[in-house]
N, C-alpha and C positions, 0 to 999 in steps of 0.2 A: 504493500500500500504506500502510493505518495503523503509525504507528509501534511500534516494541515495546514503549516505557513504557505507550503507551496500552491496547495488548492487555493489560499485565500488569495495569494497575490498574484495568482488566474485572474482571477474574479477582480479585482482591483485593477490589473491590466484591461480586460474584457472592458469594464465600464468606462476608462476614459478612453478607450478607442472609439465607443457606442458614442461619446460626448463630442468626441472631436469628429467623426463621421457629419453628427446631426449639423454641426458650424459648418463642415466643408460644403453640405447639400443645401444649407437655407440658402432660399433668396435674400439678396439685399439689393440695396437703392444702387441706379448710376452714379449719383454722389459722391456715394464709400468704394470706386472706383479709384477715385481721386482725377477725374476727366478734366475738371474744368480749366484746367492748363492747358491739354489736347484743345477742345472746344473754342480757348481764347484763340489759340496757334492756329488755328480752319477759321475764323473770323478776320486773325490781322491776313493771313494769307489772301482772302478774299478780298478784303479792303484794295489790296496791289492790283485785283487783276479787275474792277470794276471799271479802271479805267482803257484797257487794254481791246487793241482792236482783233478781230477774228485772227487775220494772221498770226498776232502774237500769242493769243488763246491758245492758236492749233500748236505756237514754236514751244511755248511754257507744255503741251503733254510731250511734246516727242524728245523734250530734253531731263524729264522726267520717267518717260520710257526708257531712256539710255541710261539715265542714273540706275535705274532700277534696275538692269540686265546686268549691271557691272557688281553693281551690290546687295540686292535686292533693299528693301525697306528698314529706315529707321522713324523714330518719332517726326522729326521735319518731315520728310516726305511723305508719308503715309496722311499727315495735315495737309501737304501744297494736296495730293492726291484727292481726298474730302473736299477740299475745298474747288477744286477744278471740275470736280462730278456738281457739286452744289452749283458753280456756275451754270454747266452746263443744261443742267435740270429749269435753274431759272430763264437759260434763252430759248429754250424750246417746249417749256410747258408752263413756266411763268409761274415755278411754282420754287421757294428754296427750300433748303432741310429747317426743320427747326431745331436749337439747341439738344431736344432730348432725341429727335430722330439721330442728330450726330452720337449723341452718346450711345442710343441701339446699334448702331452700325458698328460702332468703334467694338464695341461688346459682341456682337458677331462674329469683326475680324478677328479678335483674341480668340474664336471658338467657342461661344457660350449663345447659351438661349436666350434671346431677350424678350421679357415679359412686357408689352405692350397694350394696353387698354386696344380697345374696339375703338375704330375712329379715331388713331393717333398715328394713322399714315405710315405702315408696317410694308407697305409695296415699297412706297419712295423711300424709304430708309434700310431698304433689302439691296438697292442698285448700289450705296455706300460700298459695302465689303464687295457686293460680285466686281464693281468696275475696277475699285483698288487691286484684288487680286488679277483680273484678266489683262490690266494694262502692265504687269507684271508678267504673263505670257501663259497664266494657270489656266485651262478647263473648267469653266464654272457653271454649275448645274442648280438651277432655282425650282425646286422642286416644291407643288403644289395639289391641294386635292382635287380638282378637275379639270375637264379639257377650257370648259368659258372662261375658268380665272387663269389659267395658263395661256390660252390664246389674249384675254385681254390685256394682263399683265404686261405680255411680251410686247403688245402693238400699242400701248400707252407708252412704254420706257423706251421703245424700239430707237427715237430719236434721238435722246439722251445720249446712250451710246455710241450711233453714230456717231455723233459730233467729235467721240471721244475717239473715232476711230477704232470702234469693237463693231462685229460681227452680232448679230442676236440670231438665234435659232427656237425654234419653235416643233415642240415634238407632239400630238395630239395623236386618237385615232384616225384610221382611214390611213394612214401613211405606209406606204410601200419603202420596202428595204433599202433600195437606194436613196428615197427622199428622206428615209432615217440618216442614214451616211452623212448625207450633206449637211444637214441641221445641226446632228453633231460634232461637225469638223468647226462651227463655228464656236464664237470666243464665250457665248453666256449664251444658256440654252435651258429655256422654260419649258419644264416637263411635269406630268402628274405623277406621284409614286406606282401608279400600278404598271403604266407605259414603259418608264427607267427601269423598273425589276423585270419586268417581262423582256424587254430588250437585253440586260443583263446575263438573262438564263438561256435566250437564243443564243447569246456569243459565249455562253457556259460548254452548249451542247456543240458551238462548233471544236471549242477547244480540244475538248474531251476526242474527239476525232484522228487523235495522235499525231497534230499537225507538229511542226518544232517549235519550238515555245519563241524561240528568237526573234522569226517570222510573226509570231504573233506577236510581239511585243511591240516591232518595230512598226505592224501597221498601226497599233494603240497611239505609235507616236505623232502619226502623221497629223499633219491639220493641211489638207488636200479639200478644199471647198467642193470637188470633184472625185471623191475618192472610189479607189474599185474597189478596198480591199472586200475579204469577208465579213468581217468585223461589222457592228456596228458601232461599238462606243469606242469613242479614246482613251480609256477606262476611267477609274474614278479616284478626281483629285481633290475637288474644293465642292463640297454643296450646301446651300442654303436652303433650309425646310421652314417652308411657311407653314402656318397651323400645324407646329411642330409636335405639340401635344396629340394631336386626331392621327398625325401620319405615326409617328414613333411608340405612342403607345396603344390607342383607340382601335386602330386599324392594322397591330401585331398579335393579333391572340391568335390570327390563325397564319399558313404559311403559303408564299404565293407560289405556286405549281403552273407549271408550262407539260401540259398532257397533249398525245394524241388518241381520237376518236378509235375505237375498236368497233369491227362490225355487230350487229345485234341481232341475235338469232330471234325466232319468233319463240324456241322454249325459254330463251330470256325475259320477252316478253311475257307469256305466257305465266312466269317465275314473279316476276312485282305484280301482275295485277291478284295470284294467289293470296302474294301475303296481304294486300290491302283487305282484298275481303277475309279472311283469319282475322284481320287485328278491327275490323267492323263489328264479327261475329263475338267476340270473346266478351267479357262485360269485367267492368273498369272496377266495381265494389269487391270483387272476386280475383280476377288473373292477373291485375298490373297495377303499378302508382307510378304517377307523373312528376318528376323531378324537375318545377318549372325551371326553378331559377340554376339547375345546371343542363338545361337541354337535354335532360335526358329518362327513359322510361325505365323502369326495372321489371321483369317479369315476375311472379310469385311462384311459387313452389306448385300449385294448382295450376295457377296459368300456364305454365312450362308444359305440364303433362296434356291439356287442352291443348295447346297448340302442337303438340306434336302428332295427338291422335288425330288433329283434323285433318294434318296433311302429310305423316307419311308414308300415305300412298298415292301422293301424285308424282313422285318420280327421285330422278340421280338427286337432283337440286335438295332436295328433303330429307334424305338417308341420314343426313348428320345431323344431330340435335343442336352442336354448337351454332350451324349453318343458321336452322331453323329461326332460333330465338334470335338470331342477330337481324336476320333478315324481317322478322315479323317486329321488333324493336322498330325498326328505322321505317316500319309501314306504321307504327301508332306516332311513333314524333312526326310523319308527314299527318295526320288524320290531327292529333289532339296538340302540338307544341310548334308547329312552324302554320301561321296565321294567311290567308289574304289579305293585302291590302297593310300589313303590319311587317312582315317577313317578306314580302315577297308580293309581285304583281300580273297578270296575265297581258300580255302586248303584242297585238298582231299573232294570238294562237300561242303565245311560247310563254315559259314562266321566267319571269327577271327578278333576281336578287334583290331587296333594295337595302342599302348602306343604314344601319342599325343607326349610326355614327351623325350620319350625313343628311341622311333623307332621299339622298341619292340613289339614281339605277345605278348598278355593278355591271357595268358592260362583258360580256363572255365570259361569265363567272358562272358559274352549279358548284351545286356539293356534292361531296362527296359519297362512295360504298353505297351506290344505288337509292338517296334521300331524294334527290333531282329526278329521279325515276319515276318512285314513287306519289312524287307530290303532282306531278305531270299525268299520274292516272287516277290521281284523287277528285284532279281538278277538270279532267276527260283530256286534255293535250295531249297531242303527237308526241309519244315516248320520242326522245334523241337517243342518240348513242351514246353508251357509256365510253368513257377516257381514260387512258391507262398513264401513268407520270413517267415523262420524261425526264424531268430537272426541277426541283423545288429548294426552296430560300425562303427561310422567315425573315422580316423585315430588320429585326433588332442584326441580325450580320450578316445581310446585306451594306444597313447605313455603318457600321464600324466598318466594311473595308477602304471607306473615304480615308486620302490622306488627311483632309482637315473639313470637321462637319461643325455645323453650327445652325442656328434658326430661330423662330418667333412665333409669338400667339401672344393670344390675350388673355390664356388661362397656363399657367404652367405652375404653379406654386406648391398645386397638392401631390404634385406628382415630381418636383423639383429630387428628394431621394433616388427615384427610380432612372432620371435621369443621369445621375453623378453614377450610381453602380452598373447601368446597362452601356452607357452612351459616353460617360468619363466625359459629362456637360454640367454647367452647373450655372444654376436660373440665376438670372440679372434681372430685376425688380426696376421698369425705367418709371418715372415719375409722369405722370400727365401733363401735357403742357398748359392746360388750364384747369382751374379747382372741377371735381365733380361734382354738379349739384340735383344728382338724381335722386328723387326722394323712395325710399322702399315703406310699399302699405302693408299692414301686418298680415299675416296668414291666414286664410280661412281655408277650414280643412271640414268636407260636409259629413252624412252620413252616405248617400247613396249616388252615383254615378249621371240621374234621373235629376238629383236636388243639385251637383254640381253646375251641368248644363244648364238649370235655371237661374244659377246665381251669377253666372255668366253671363249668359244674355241678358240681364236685370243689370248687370254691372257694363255691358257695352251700349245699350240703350241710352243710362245715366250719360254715360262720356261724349257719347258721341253727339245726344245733344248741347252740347259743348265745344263741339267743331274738333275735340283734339281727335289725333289721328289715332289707329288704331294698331295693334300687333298681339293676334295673339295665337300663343307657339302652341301645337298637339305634340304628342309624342308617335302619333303613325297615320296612316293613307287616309286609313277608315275612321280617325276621331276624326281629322282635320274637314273628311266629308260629311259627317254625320252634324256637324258643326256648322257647315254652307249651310243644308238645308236647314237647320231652324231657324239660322239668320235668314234664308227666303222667306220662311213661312212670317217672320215680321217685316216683310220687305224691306231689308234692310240691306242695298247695294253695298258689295266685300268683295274683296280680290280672291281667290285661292290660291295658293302654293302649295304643291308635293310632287314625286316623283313623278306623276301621270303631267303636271304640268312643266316642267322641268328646265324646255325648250326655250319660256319664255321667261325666266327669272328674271333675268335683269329686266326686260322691261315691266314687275311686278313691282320689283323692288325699289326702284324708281322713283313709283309712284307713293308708296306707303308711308310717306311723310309728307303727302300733301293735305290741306286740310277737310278734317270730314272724311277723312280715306279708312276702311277697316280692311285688314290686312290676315287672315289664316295660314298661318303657315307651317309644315313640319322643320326640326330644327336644320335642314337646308338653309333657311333663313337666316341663320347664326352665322354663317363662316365665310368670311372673304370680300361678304358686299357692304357698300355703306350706304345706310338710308337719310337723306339732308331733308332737314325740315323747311317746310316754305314757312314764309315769313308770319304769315295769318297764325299757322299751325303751332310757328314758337312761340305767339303771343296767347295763345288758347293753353298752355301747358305745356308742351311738346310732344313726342311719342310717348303712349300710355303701353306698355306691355302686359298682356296677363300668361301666364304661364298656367299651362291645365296638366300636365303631370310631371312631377318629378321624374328623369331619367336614369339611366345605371352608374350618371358619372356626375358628381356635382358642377363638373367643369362644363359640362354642355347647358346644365342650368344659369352658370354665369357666363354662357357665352350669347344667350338669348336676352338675359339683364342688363350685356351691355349694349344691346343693340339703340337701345336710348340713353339719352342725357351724355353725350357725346360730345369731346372739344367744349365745353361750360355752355351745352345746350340744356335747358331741362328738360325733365324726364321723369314717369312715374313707372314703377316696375310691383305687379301684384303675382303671387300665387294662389290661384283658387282649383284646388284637391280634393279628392275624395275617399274614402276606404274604399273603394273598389277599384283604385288604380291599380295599373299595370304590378307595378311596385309590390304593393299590396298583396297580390294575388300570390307575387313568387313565392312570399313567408307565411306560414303557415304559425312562427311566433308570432307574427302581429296581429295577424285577426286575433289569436288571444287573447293579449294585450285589448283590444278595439272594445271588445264589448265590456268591461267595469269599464270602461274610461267613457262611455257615452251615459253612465251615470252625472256623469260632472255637467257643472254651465258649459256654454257654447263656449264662450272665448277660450276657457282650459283647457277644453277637448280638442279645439286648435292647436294651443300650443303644442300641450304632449301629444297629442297624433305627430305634429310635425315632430318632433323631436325623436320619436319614433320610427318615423319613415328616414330619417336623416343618418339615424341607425344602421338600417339596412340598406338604403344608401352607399355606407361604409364598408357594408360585409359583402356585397356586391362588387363594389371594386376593389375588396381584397383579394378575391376569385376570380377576377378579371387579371389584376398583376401576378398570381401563382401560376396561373395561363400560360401568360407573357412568360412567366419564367421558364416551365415546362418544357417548353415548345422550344425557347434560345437554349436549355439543356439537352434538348432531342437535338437540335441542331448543333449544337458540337460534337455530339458523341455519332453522329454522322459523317463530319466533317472528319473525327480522327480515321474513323473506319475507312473511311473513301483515300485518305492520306494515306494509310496504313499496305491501301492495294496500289499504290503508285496513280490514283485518280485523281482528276482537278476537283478541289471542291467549291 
């Protein structure tokens, strides 16, 4: 046995590592930086070049580019740098950085996430670090959650660049292999994370092909505006992740796969529509329990023997018990746990994913071990073919093999830990550049789902005769519809927004801060767009938001709160909840909880409900980062293995 001074002074060691961990992972202010030196140095730098004619503009970068090639970047330069982008920004969009966007960017170029309010111009303080690194001669990848903010990103800043003499590329769907080529030989190239990893694992799967690694390397090196090689990427040097929190953590629990299509016999077929009807037939008090809040069904000991006498005697497919239950499983989570219009939506015949996250379609996305099969014969569509995996990558090591990553959002705090141990980032806290004066109204939390939508619409009535504008967020397809229609039935003209409308966001968005405007939207609404109040509308209060459920992540909650009172605009932000939310539903302790607690006054039953849901809130996305974790542990011990056989991985 070790002794017991030495167990103790484990344990003493143990805890001020746990201490100094917790300082290394908090956010802190751009302040405690110590920038405002940096900051004065990009102001006197600018002061010099206001007077300065185009020519000399263009002679001040190319003798900056020389500097830079000879030695790369110290403190002055990296300031003339900032400040020559700031110019540039101001003659071709008329717009400059503001003091805190310098300090985001500068926080970026060290490598770190910078936390950004909603409406503190996180685009224009993204080109700061990509143009300093590209005018330095780096591969810089501005990577985003869709193809609309990625295309428009790119054709807003597109100028800017120029002027700087950089290349902008632009990677979206529809894009053919050589039009990938070329977008990526240039100098700053705006792409969405699913496009870049799928591109990634295409040029995985050629590698893997025994090519010689040198040849690969050296077409990686080329920047050939025209390039032949195979390759797609120039690989990966410098990237910038907007809504860094939704790409790095929100949208890593599962791993991106590049499959191809396998043919589908008709006994295959034949095989998913058995088990759906089995798992029709069987009854839910008796053979199975539904495991919401892990996506998943368990068979019982009964239900196991039931489901095998009922079918094995339809053939090979059924001989195996193991086979049986897995396959009759994944036909009850298509039937009782993956939803229409919540999960998933039907378009043009076929069933589309939609982004839990986002609100968005999943463009050429299914799942997995025949679930996309079976939800496709639940729902009557044309079975597809199942996909066999050619090449997969979870996203947490993909974005580590950047030589230097960094990014922004307006939510990063709760998740700032996760970041320092996954990603070796660590959150910068930037300050607003005007006070926040949004006011939050306290929480009503109802009994019934029936009383919620009435106290909603009684509370968008109120407002809206008020002229202020409206916003208010569902958590899926089918609330946000359910929702139009009672605003019709009081004719009450409202926009909608979700996946079905998708096409038109920005011009919805647009509009939802004008005055008298009501606005439904799923939290697609939250990320990347900004909505300006018209003037009527800011003197009426400004955007009212109501929030109708809490979601799996607090951060998508405040990413919808901040969509008002924006830049010292005002702004009111409500939640009105019910026990029968989503939330709700998953925990089986709160309904416990729920019922003595509706002995109590209303106002109480608010608070503690909400404090309750805030709970599980928590325990939610604890199983959401053990996920995360799981999944970057599968994937290394893939990675040794594939290493181990002399494979790329």
């Amino acid at each position: 046995m070790r002794p017991e001074k030495s167990i103790k002074k484990e344990k003493i060691i143990d805890k001020l590592f746990h201490r100094v961990s917790g300082l290394l992972t908090r956010p802190f202010t751009g302040v405690a930086l110590g920038n405002r030196k940096f900051v004065s140095l990009v102001h006197q730098y600018a002061l010099n070049l206001e007077s300065s004619s185009e020519a000399e503009f263009r002679e001040e970068i190319f003798q900056l580019r020389v500097g830079l090639s000879k030695s790369g970047y110290n403190k002055k330069r990296l300031a003339m740098a900032f400040a020559l982008i700031r110019k540039a920004s101001e003659i071709k969009l008329g717009m400059q950085h503001y003091d805190e966007q310098l300090t985001g960017g500068l926080a970026m170029f060290y490598g770190k996430v910078a936390e950004m309010n909603t409406g503190e111009g996180k685009t224009l303080a993204a080109i700061l670090p990509a143009g300093a690194a590209a005018l330095q001669g780096i591969p810089v990848h501005i990577v985003t959650v869709n193809d609309y903010l990625t295309q428009r990103d790119a054709d807003e800043m597109r100028e800017v660049y120029e002027l700087l003499g950089l290349s902008v590329g632009c990677i979206v769907q529809g894009l053919s292999p050589e039009q990938r080529r070329i977008q990526y030989a240039r100098n700053v190239v705006y792409c969405t994370n699913n496009e870049i990893v799928f591109d990634y694992l295409k040029d995985s799967i050629v590698i893997d092909k025994r090519r010689h690694h040198l040849h690969l390397h050296a077409e990686k090196l080329k920047c050939d505006e025209k390039p032949n090689g195979v390759l797609l990427m120039r690989g990966l040097h410098y990237a910038i992740i907007d809504e860094a929190d939704s790409v790095l953590m929100d949208e890593a629990r599962t791993p991106l796969i590049i499959s191809g299509e396998e043919n589908i016999n008709t006994q295959q077929e034949k095989m998913y529509r058995l088990a759906i009807n089995a798992a029709r037939q069987i009854d839910r008090a008796v053979d199975y329990n539904i495991e919401h809040e892990n996506y998943k069904i368990v068979l019982t000991d009964t239900g196991k023997e039931n489901v095998y006498e009922k079918l094995k005697g339809s053939g090979g497919f059924w001989k195996s018990r193991i086979r049986t239950y897995e396959l009759v499983c994944q036909a009850l989570s298509a039937l009782h746990i993956y939803e229409k219009d919540r999960h998933y939506l039907i378009r043009d015949g076929k069933i589309q994913i939609i982004d839990e996250h986002t609100g968005r379609i999943m463009e050429n996305r299914s799942w997995e071990r025949g679930l996309h099969q079976m939800i496709e014969v639940k729902e009557d569509c044309e079975i597809t073919k199942p996909r066999n995996t050619l090449a997969r990558i979870s996203y947490q090591n993909f974005f580590r093999k950047y030589h230097h990553l960094c990014g922004m959002t307006g939510t990063a705090e709760e998740v700032s830990d996760e970041f320092w141990r996954v990603y070796n980032l660590r959150v910068v806290k930037i300050p607003t550049h005007k006070p926040c004066v949004r006011v939050r109204m306290p929480v009503n939390v109802v009994e019934s789902e029936e009383k919620k939508w009435q106290s909603i619409l009684e509370r968008v009535r109120e407002i809206h005769e008020q002229g202020q504008p409206i916003l208010i967020g569902t958590h899926s397809v089918l609330a946000s519809e359910t929702l139009s229609e009672l605003l019709d039935g009081m004719q009450l003209k409202h926009q909608l927004l979700n996946a079905k409308q998708d096409g038109n966001e920005a011009g919805i968005i647009a509009q939802a801060g004008a005055y008298g405007q009501i606005t439904i939207a799923t939290n697609m609404a939250g990320r990347g767009t900004d909505i300006k109040l018209a003037e009527r509308a800011s003197e009426c209060g400004g955007l009212y938001v109501i929030l109708t459920e809490l979601h799996d992540a607090a951060r998508i909650d405040r990413q919808l709160e901040g969509r008002c009172a924006r830049q010292g605009d005002p702004g009111f932000f409500e939640m009105i909840l019910c026990a029968e939310d989503h939330l709700v539903k998953q925990s089986a302790w709160l309904k416990m909880h729920y019922f003595p607690a509706r002995m109590l006054p209303k106002a109480w039953l608010s608070i503690i409900m909400y404090r309750l849901m805030k709970l599980i809130q928590k325990s939610v996305e604890k199983k959401h980062q053990k996920t995360r974790a799981n999944l970057l542990e599968y994937d290394e011990k893939q990675n040794t293995l594939l290493s181990f056989s002399g494979r790329n991985s």
